[in-house]
C-alpha positions as CSV (number, residue, x, y, z in Angstrom):
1,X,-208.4,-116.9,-82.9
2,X,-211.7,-115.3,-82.6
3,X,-214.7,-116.7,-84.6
4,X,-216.1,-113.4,-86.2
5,X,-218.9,-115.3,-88.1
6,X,-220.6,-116.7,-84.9
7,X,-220.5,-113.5,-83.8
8,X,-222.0,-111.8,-87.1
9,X,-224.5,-114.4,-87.3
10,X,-225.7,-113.4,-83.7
11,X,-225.9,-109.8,-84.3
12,X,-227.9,-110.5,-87.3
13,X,-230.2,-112.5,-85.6
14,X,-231.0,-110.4,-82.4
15,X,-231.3,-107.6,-85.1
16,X,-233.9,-109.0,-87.3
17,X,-235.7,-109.9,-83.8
18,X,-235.7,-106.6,-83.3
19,X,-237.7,-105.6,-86.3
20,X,-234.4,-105.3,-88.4
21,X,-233.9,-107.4,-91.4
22,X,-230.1,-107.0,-92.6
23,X,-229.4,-108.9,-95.4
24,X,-225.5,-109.8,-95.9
25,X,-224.1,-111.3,-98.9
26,X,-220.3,-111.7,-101.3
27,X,-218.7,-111.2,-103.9
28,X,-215.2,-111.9,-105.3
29,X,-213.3,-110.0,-107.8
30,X,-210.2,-110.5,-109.5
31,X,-207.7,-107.2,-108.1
32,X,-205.1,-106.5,-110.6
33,X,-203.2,-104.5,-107.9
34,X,-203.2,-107.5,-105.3
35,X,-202.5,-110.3,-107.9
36,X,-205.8,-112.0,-106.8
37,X,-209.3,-112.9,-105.9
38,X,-210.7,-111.0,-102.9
39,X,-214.3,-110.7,-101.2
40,X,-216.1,-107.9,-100.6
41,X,-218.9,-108.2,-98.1
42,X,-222.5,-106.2,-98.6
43,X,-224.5,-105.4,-95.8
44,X,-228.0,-104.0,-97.1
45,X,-231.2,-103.0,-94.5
46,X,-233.2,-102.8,-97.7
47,X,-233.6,-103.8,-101.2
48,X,-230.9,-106.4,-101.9
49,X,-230.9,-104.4,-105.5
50,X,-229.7,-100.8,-104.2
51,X,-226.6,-99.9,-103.3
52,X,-225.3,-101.7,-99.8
53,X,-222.2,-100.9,-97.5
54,X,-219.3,-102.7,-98.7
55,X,-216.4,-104.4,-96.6
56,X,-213.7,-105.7,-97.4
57,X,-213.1,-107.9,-93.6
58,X,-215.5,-109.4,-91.7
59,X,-214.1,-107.4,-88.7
60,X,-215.4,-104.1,-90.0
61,X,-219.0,-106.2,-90.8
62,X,-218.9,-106.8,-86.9
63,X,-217.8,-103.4,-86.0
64,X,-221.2,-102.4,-87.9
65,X,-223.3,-104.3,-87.0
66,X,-222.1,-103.7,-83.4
67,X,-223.1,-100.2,-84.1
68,X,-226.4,-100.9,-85.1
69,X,-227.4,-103.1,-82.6
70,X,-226.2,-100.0,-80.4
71,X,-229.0,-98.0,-82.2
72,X,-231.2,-100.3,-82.1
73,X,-231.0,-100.9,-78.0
74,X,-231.0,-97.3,-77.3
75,X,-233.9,-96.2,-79.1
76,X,-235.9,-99.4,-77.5
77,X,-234.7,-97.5,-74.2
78,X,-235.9,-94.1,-75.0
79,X,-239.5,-95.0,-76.4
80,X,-239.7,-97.3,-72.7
81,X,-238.7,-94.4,-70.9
């Protein structure tokens, strides 16, 4: 089985090397539909008080932060160019 947290925890840390502070944090809530407690995950690049992104596995956290490590490197390559 894959470890997705070493590999969150990585992305998170070349991103804030990067100049980009992510902040990640949980919650659990009872759901009535599924009978009981889930986590959501909340990604925020800002204000821990505002509205996040919200995931509900830590597979689509990766997929994200994937994304914006993608950003992140190609805009790195364009003001080098």
């Amino acid at each position: 089985m894959i470890n997705l947290q070493s590999k969150i925890n990585k992305l998170v840390t070349a991103l804030r090397m990067h100049g980009v502070m992510v902040k990640i944090n949980t919650q659990q809530y009872f759901s009535e539909k599924q009978g009981r407690v889930c986590t959501k995950i909340i990604l925020w690049e800002e204000h821990p008080n505002r509205d996040g992104e919200t995931f509900y596995s830590k597979a689509d956290l990766l997929k994200a932060l994937a994304e914006k490590w993608k950003e992140v490197k190609e805009l790195e390559e364009r003001e080098n160019s």
